[in-house]
PAFIKOL-787885 format. One record per residue (C-alpha): residue number from 1; residue in three letters; x, z, y. Coordinates in nm, 3 decimals. Example, Ala and Ser with C-alpha at 12.3 -4.5 7.8 and 13.67 -1.06 7.14 Angstrom:
# PAFIKOL-787885
(1,ALA,(1.230,0.780,-0.450)) (2,SER,(1.367,0.714,-0.106)) 
# end
This chain:
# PAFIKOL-787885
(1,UNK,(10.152,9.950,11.391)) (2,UNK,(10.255,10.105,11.695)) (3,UNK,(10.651,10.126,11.704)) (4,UNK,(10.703,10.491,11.874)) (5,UNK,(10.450,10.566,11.630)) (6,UNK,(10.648,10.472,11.279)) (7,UNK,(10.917,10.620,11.438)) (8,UNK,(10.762,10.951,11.474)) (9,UNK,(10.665,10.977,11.164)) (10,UNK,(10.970,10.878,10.968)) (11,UNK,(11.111,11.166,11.217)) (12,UNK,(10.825,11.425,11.073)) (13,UNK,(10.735,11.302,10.702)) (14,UNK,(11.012,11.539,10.511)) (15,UNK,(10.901,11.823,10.609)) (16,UNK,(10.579,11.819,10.840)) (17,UNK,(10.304,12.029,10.598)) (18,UNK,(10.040,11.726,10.520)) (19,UNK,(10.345,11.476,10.410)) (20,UNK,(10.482,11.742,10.183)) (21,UNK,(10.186,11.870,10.023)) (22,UNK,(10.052,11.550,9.983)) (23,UNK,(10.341,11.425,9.767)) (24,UNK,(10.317,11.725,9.634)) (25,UNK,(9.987,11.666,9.452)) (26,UNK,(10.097,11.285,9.394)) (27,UNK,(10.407,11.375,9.209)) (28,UNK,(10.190,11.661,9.001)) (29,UNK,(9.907,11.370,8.912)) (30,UNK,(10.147,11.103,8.825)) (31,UNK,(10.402,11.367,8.576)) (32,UNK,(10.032,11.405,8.398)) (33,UNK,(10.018,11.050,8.268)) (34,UNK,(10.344,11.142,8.060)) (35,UNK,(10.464,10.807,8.176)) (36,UNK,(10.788,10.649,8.058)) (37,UNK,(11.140,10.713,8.250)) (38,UNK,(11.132,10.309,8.243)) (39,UNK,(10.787,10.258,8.408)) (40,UNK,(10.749,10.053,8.715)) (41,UNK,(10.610,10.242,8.965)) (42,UNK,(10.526,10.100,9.304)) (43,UNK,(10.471,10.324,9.643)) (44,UNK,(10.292,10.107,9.884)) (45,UNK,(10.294,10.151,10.247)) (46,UNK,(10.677,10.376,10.121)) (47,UNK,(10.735,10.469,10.471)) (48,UNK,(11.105,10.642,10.532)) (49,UNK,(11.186,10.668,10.125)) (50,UNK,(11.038,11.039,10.084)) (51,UNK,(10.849,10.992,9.775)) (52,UNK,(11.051,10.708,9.631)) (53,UNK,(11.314,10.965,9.637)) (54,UNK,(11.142,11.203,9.431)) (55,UNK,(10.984,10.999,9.212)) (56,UNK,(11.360,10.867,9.149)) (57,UNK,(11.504,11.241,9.119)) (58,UNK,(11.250,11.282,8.840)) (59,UNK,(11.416,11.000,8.642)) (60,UNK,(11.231,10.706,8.680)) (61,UNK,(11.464,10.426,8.698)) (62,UNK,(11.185,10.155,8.809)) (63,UNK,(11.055,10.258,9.151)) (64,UNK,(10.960,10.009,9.427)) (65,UNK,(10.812,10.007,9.786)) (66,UNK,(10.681,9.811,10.030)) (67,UNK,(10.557,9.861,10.389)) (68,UNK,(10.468,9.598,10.664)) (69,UNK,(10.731,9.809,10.887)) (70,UNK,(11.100,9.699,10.940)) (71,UNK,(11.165,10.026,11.093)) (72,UNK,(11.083,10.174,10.818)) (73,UNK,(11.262,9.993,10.564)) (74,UNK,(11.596,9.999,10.702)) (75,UNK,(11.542,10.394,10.703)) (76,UNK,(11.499,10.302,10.347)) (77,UNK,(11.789,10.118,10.305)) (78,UNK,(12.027,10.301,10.510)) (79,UNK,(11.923,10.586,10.243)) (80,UNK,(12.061,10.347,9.983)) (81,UNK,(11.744,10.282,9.829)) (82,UNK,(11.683,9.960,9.597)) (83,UNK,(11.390,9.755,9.544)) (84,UNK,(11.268,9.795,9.872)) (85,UNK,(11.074,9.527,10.059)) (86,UNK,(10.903,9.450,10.393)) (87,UNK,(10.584,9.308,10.281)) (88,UNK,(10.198,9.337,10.376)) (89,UNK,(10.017,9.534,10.114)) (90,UNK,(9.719,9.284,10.154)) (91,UNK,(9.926,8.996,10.018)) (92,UNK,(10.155,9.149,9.767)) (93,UNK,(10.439,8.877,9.605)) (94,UNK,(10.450,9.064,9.310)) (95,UNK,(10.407,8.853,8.924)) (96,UNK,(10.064,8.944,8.758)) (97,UNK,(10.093,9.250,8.565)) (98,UNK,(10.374,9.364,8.685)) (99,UNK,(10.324,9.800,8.744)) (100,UNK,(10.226,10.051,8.517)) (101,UNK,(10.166,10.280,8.854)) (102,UNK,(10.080,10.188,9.216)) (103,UNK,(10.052,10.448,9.437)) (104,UNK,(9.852,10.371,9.739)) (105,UNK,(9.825,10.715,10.016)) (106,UNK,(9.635,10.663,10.298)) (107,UNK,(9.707,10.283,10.333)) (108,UNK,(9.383,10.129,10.241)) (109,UNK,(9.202,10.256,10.565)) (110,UNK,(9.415,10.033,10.762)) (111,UNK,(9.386,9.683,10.567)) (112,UNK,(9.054,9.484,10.718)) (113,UNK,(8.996,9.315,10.382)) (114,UNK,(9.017,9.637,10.155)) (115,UNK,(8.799,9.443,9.876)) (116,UNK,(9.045,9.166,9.877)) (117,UNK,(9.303,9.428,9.849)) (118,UNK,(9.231,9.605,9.612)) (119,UNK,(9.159,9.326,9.342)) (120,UNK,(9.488,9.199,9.439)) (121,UNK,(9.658,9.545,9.354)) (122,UNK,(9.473,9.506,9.009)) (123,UNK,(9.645,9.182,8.962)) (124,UNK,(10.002,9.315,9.006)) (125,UNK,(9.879,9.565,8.742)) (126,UNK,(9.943,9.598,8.405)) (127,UNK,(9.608,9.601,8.223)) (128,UNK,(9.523,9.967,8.161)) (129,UNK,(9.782,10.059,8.463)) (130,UNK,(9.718,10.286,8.707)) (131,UNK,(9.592,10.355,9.040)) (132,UNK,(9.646,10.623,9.273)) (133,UNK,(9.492,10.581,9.611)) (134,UNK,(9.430,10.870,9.887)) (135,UNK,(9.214,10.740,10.145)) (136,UNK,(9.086,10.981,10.454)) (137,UNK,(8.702,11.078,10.385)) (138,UNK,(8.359,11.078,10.566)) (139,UNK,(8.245,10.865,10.842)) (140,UNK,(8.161,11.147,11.042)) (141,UNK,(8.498,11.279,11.070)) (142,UNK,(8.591,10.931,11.269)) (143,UNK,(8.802,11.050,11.567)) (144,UNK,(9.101,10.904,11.810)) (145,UNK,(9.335,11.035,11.520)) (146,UNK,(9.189,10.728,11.345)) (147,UNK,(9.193,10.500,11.620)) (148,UNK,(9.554,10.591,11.678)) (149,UNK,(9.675,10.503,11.348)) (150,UNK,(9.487,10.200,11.374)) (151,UNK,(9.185,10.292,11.066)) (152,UNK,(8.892,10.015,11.032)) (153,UNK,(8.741,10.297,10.844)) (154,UNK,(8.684,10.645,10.688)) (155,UNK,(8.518,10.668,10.337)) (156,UNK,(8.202,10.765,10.166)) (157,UNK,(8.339,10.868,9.797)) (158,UNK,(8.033,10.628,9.674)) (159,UNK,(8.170,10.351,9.894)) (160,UNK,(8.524,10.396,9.730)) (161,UNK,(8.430,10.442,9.397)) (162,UNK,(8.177,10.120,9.401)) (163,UNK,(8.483,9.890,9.571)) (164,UNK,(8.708,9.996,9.269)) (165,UNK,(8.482,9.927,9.011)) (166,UNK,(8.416,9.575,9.147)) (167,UNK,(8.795,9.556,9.165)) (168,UNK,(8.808,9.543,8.765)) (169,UNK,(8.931,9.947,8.755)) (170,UNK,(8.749,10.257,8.581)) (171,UNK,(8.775,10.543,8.742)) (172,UNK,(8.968,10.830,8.558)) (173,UNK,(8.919,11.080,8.821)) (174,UNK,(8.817,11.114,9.206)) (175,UNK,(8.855,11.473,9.405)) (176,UNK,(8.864,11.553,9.763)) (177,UNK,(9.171,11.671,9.926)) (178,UNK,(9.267,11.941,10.239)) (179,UNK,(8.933,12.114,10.169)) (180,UNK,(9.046,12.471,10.256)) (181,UNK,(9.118,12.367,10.638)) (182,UNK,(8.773,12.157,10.650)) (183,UNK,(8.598,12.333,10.851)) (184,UNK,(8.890,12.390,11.101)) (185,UNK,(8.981,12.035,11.155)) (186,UNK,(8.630,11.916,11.132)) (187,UNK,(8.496,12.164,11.435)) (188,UNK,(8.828,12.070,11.624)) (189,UNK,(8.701,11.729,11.594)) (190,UNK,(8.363,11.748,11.630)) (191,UNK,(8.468,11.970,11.957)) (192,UNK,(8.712,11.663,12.080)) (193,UNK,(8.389,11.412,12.066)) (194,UNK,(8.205,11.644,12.303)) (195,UNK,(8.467,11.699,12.540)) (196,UNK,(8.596,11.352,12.589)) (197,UNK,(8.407,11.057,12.725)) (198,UNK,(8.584,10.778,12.536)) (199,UNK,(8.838,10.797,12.277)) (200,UNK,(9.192,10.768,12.436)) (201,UNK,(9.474,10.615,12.229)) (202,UNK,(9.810,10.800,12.147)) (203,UNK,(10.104,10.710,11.978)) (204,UNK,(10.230,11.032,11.955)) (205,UNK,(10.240,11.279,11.655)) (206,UNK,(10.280,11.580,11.797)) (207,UNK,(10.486,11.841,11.580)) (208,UNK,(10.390,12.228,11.552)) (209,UNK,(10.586,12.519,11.525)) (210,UNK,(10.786,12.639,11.200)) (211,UNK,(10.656,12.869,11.080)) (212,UNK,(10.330,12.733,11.165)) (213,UNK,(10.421,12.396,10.950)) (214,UNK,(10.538,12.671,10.688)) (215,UNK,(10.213,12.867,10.652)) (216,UNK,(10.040,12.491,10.577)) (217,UNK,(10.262,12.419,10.322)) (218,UNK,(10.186,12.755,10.156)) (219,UNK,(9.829,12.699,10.204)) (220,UNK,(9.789,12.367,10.093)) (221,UNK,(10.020,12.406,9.784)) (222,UNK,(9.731,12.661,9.685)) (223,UNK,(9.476,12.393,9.710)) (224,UNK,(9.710,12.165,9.527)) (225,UNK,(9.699,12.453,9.235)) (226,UNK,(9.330,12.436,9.267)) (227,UNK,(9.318,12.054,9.244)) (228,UNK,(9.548,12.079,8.924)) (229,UNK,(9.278,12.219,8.736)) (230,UNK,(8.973,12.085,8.898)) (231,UNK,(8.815,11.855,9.096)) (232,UNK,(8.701,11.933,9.514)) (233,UNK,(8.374,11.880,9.612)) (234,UNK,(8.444,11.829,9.990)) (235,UNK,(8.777,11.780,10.251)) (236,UNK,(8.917,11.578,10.476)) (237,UNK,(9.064,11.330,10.237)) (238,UNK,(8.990,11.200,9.905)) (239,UNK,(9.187,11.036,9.648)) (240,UNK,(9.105,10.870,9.319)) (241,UNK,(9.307,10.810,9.016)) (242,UNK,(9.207,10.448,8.866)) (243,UNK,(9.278,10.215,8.536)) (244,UNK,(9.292,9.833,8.537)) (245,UNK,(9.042,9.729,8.289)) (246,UNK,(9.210,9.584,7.998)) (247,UNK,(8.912,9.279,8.048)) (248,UNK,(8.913,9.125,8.360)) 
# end
């Protein structure tokens, strides 16, 4: 991962509009489950602490992380944050059946081996745990925004939902996300593939103006309203909500 890169981002993630309605809807799935104050819950790829933070303002007393970048665990830790660990999420040194929750948001794109991963994430599962993984959706949509965060891929819901279930999981539920600015971002891309002659990396994430980032939140907390109740047909990401099968 590119290092002016992380550091943007843990610069950005409080308060830029995708990061915040994103947890948003995590937080809102996970308080369904009812789960215990004492569950272990772990956030992988936990970036600058954001979510671990409110997932530990909640009350849960048993939150983890883990992401592959120093940088952004000693943001972590300087936060005073426990149970926090610089490790690749594609070879986890976690006990079997260890979580009752592992939240996984837009991680698996960048892991080469996401079959591997993702039976290995069942392993540090309790059986009938849970898994929450947001993943950015259709193949079309590939741009240089996934080139500069360093994707392998983009996913076909059916693509997804057939890796999980040879994984050992059932699905419990699987909705698109950030439909209501679809079309928007898709034509912006679509228009960026016609302009340029060859994808051109950047490391940069490039911040917008208040009330700008303000009107997205408002927007997409809408949506997140909307995905309470039911699930999206279409948008630019997609998440599904996952059990480890008691059997293996």
């Amino acid at each position: 991962m590119d290092k002016l890169w992380e550091q943007n981002y843990c610069q950005l993630e409080e308060n830029y509009w995708w990061c915040v309605a994103r947890r948003e809807i995590i937080l809102s799935l996970i308080l369904k489950f009812k789960l215990s104050k004492e569950a272990h819950i772990l956030d992988i790829g936990c970036s600058g602490r954001c979510l671990i933070q409110e997932l530990i303002k909640k009350g849960f007393k048993n939150v983890y992380g883990v992401d592959i970048s120093e940088q952004s665990i000693a943001q972590c830790k300087k936060k005073g944050l426990k149970n926090i660990e610089n490790m690749d999420a594609s070879d986890m040194r976690f006990n079997n059946n260890t979580f009752d929750l592992i939240i996984s948001s837009d991680n698996l794109e960048h892991l080469k081996n996401d079959q591997k991963v993702l039976r290995d994430w069942n392993r540090v599962l309790k059986p009938n745990g849970i898994l929450i993984v947001f993943v950015p959706a259709y193949k079309f949509l590939w741009s240089v925004h996934d080139i500069s965060n360093y994707h392998f891929r983009r996913y076909s819901k059916w693509e997804l939902y057939n890796k999980l279930l040879c994984a050992n999981y059932s699905i419990a539920r699987c909705s698109y996300w950030n439909s209501i600015l679809f079309a928007p971002i898709g034509m912006l891309i679509m228009l960026g593939k016609l302009i340029a002659r060859k994808p051109v990396h950047s490391n940069k994430i490039f911040s917008i103006p208040v009330w700008l980032n303000n009107l997205l939140i408002k927007v997409m907390r809408f949506e997140n309203k909307l995905v309470e109740i039911n699930n999206i047909p279409f948008g630019i990401s997609m998440f599904f909500v996952a059990r480890k099968n008691i059997m293996a």
